[in-house]
C-alpha positions in Angstrom: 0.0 0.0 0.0 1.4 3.8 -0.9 1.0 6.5 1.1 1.5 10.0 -0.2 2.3 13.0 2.7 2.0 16.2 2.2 4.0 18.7 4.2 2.3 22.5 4.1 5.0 25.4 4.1 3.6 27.5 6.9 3.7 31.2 6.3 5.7 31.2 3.3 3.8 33.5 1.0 3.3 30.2 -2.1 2.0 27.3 -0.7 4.4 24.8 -0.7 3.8 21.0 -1.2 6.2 17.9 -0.9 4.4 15.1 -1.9 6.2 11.6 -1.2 4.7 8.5 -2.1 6.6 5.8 -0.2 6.0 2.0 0.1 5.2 1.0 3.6 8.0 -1.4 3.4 10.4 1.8 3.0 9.3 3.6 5.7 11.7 2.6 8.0 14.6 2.9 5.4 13.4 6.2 3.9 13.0 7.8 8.1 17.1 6.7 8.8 17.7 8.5 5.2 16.2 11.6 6.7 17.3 11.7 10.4 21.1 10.7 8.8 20.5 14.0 6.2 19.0 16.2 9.3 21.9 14.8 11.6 24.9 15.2 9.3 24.5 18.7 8.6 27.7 20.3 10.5 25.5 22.8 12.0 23.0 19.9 13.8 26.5 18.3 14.5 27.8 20.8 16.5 24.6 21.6 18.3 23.9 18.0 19.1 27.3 17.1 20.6 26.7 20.6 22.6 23.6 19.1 24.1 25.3 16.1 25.4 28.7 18.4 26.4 29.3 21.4 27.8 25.9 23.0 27.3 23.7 19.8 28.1 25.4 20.1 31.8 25.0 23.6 31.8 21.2 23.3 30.8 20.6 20.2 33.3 21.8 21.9 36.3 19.9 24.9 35.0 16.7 23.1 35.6 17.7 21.8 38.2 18.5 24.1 40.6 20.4 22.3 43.3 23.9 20.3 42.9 24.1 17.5 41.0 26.4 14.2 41.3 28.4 13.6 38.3 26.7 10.4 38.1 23.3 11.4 37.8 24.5 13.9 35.2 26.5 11.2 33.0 23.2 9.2 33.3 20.4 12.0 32.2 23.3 13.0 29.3 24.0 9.4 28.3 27.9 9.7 28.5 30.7 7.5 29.8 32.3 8.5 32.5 35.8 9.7 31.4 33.9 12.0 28.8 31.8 13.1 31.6 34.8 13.8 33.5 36.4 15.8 30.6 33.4 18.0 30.2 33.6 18.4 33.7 37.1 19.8 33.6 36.8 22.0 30.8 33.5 23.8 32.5 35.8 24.1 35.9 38.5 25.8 34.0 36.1 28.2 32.4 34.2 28.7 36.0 30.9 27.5 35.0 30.9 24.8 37.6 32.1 23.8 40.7 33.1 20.3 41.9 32.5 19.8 45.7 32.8 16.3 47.6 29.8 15.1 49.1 29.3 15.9 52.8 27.9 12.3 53.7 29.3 10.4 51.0 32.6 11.4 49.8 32.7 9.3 47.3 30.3 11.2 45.4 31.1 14.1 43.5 28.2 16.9 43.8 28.6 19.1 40.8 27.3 23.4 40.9 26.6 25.7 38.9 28.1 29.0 39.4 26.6 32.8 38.1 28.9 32.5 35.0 27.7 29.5 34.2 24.2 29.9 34.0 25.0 33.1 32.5 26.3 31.0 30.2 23.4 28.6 29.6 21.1 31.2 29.1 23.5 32.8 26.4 23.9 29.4 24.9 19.7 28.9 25.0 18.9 32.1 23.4 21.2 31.2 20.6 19.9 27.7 20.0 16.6 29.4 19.9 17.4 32.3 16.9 19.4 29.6 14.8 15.7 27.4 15.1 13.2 30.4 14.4 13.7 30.0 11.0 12.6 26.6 11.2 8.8 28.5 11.7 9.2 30.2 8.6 8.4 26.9 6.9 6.4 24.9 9.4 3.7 26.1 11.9 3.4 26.3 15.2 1.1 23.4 15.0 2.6 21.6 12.4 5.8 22.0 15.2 3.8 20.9 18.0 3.1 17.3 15.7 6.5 17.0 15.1 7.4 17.2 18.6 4.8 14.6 19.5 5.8 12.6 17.0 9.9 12.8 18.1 8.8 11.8 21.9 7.0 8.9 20.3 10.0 8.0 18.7 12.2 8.8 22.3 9.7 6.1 24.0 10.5 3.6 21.1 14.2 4.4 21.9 13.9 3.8 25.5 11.7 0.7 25.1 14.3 -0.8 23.1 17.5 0.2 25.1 15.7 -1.7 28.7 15.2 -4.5 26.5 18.7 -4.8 25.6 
């Protein structure tokens, strides 16, 4: 069976149609094809690894608002531990963090985040934001709101999968 999508350009002054028509067998193959185009683009690079580096602590302790143990934080971030300890060490350097023994467990390393550094995030956040706005130039705010849906879908798949293996 073929299905054919159409995507509508949002506020672009023509309307805009993309029609695929894409065996249901292909799916699969043709949504890697995309995600690898979206994901390769050196701009998406660079902001992804930033998510899981520098600014993904930054932005975690943000929202957090109390310290954090550099376990929790290379668990919610998904990296190994030496990498975790390298961002770590680059943010102290820069004095966006601080690293502080625990006071009942010294074996855990409570992680905080100082003015600069959620100066920092903030900075770093409003940046991430204008590169994006353009992204609402082409798509609406609802057709935005479905794709988000659609992506957490996707993020439950992911998780499903990764406690299964």
């Amino acid at each position: 069976m073929k299905r054919g999508v159409s995507l509508q350009m949002g506020s672009m002054s023509n309307e805009h149609n993309i029609e695929t028509d894409i065996k249901d067998e292909y799916l699969g193959e043709e949504m890697y094809n995309l995600f690898v185009q979206v994901l390769n683009r050196p701009e998406n690079r660079s902001f992804f690894d930033s998510i899981r580096g520098e600014y993904g602590v930054l932005w975690y302790l943000v929202t957090q608002d109390r310290p954090v143990s550099a376990g929790e934080l290379k668990d919610k971030l998904h990296v190994v531990p030496g990498r975790m300890t390298d961002i770590l060490t680059a943010l102290e350097k820069k004095g966006f963090i601080v690293r502080r023994k625990d006071e009942t467990d010294r074996r855990v390393v409570r992680v905080c985040l100082t003015k600069d550094g959620a100066q920092e995030a903030m900075a770093k956040r409003k940046a991430i934001h204008e590169e994006y706005q353009g992204l609402f130039d082409i798509i609406s705010p609802k057709e935005a709101k479905e794709l988000i849906r659609l992506l957490k879908i996707l993020l439950t798949y992911n998780r499903k999968i990764d406690s299964e293996n």
